[in-house]
C-alpha positions in Angstrom: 0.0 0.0 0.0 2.9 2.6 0.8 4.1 2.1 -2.8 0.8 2.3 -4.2 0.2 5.6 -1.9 3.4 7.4 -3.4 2.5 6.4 -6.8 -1.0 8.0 -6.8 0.2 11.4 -5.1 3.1 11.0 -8.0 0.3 10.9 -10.5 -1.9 13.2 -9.0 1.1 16.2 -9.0 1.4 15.4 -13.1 -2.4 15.5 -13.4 -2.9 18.7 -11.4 0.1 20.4 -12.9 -1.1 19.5 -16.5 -4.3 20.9 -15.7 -2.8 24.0 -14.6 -0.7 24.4 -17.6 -3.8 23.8 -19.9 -5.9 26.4 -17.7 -2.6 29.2 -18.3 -3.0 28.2 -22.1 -6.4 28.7 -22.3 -6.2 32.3 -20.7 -3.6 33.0 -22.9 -5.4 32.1 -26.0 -8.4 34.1 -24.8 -6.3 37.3 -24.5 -3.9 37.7 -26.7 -7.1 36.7 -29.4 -7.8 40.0 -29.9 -3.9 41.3 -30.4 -3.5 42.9 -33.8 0.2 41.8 -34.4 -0.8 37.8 -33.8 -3.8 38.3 -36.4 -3.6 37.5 -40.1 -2.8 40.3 -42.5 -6.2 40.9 -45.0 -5.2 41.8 -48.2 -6.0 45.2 -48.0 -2.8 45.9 -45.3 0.3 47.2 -47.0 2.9 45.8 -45.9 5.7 47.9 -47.0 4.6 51.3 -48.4 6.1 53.4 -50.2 7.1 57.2 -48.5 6.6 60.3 -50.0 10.1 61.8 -50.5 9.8 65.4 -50.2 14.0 66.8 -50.3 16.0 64.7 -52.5 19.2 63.5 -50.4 22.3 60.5 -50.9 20.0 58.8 -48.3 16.7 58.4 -50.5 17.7 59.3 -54.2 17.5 55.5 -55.0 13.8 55.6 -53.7 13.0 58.6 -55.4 14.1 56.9 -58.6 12.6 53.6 -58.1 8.8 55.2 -57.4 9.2 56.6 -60.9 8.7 54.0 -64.0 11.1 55.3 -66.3 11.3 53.2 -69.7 14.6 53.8 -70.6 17.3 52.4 -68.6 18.9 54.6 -65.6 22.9 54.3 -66.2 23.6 56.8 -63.5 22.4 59.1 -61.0 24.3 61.9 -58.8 23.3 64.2 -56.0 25.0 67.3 -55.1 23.4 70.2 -53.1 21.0 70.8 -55.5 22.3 69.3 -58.8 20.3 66.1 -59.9 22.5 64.4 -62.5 20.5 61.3 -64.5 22.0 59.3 -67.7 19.6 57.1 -69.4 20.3 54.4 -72.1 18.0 54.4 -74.7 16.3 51.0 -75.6 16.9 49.8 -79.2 13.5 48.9 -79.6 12.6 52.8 -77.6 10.3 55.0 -79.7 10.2 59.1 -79.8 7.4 58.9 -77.4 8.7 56.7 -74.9 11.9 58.9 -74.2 10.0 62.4 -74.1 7.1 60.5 -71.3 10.3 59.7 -69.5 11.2 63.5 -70.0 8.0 64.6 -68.8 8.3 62.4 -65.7 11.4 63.8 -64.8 10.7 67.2 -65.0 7.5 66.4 -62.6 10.0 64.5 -60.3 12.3 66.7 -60.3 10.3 70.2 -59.9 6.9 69.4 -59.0 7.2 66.4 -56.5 10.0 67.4 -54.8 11.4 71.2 -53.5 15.2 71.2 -53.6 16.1 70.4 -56.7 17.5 73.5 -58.3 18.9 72.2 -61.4 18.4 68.9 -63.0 20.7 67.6 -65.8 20.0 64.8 -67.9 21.3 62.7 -71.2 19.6 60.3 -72.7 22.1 58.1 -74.7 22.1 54.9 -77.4 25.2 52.9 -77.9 27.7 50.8 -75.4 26.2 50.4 -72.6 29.5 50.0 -70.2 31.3 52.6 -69.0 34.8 51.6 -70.3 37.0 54.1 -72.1 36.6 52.4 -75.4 33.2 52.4 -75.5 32.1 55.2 -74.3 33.7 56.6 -77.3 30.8 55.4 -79.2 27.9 56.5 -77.4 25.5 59.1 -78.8 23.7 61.4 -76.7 20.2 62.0 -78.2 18.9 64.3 -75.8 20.8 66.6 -73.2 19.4 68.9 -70.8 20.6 71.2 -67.9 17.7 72.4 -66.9 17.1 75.4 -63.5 14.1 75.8 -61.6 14.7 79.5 -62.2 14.5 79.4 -66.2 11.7 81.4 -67.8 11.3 78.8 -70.7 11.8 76.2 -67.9 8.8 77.3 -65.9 6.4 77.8 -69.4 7.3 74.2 -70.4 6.2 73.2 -67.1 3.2 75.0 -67.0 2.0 73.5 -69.9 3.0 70.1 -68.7 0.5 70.6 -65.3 -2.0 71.4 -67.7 -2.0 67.9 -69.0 -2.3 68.6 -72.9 -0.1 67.2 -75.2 3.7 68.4 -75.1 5.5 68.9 -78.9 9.2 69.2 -79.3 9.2 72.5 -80.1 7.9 73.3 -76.2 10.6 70.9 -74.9 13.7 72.8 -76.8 12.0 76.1 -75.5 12.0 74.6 -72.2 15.6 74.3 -72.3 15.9 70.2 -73.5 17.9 69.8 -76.7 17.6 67.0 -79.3 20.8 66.0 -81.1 21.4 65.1 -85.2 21.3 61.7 -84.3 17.8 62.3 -82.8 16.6 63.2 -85.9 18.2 60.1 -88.0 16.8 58.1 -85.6 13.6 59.3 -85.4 12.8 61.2 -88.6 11.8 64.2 -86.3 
């Protein structure tokens, strides 16, 4: 009977402390139910969004870039107190249309969306794509622009971009963007 004795109070201390730990469980359950962090996201949450970048700085120009679709290819991007530098490759397959939108979009990033850009130059290149000696030789800028908030044929171009009607290349070289030779070869413009 003694060993019986110790093995039912032996069995008895599992059961109760079993029941206990299903009792904490259940409390636990019941209260962190309700906690937003353990519930599943819907599929209206965002999980990463997107901030609106206000001042261009080293710290966010990648971001500022990225939230704008360009179609031609970004080569290479500089910041300097002011100065937004941006080369673009043109596409082979890129059409006249394609590379002013990215124009347009630029000059809405770069003077409408943000406040501290004072001056924003740009080139829109077709050839090598690398940036070795040899063949950068044989790049061809088809569209340059050094472009300052404080132009008067800056500001009328941009005017008539807020407006939202269509944009000809006339009112772009007024505005201060220039189209090369090869431009016109290429694109019979």
């Amino acid at each position: 009977m003694g060993r019986r004795a110790v093995f039912m109070r032996q069995w008895r201390a599992i059961a109760g402390a079993f029941g206990v730990t299903l009792a904490i469980m259940l409390c636990l359950t019941l209260l962190l139910r309700d906690t937003p962090a353990l519930q599943e996201p819907d599929s209206t949450t965002a999980v990463i969004t997107p901030q609106k970048i206000a001042k261009v700085s080293n710290d966010n120009l990648v971001d500022l870039l990225v939230q704008s679709p360009f179609q031609q290819q970004l080569r290479r991007a500089g910041w300097d107190q002011g100065l937004l530098k941006l080369d673009f490759m043109v596409r082979e397959d890129a059409n006249a249309d394609a590379i002013i939108s990215d124009i347009l979009q630029l000059l809405e990033l770069a003077f409408v969306r943000v406040s501290n850009v004072d001056q924003l130059t740009v080139r829109f290149l077709e050839g090598a794509s690398l940036g070795t000696a040899s063949e950068s030789s044989r790049e061809q800028h088809l569209v340059i622009a050094d472009l300052h908030r404080t132009d008067e044929g800056l500001q009328r171009l941009m005017a008539a971009v807020q407006t939202g009607g269509t944009i000809e290349k006339r009112q772009l070289e007024d505005g201060g963007i220039s189209f090369s030779k090869r431009w016109t070869t290429r694109f019979r413009l």
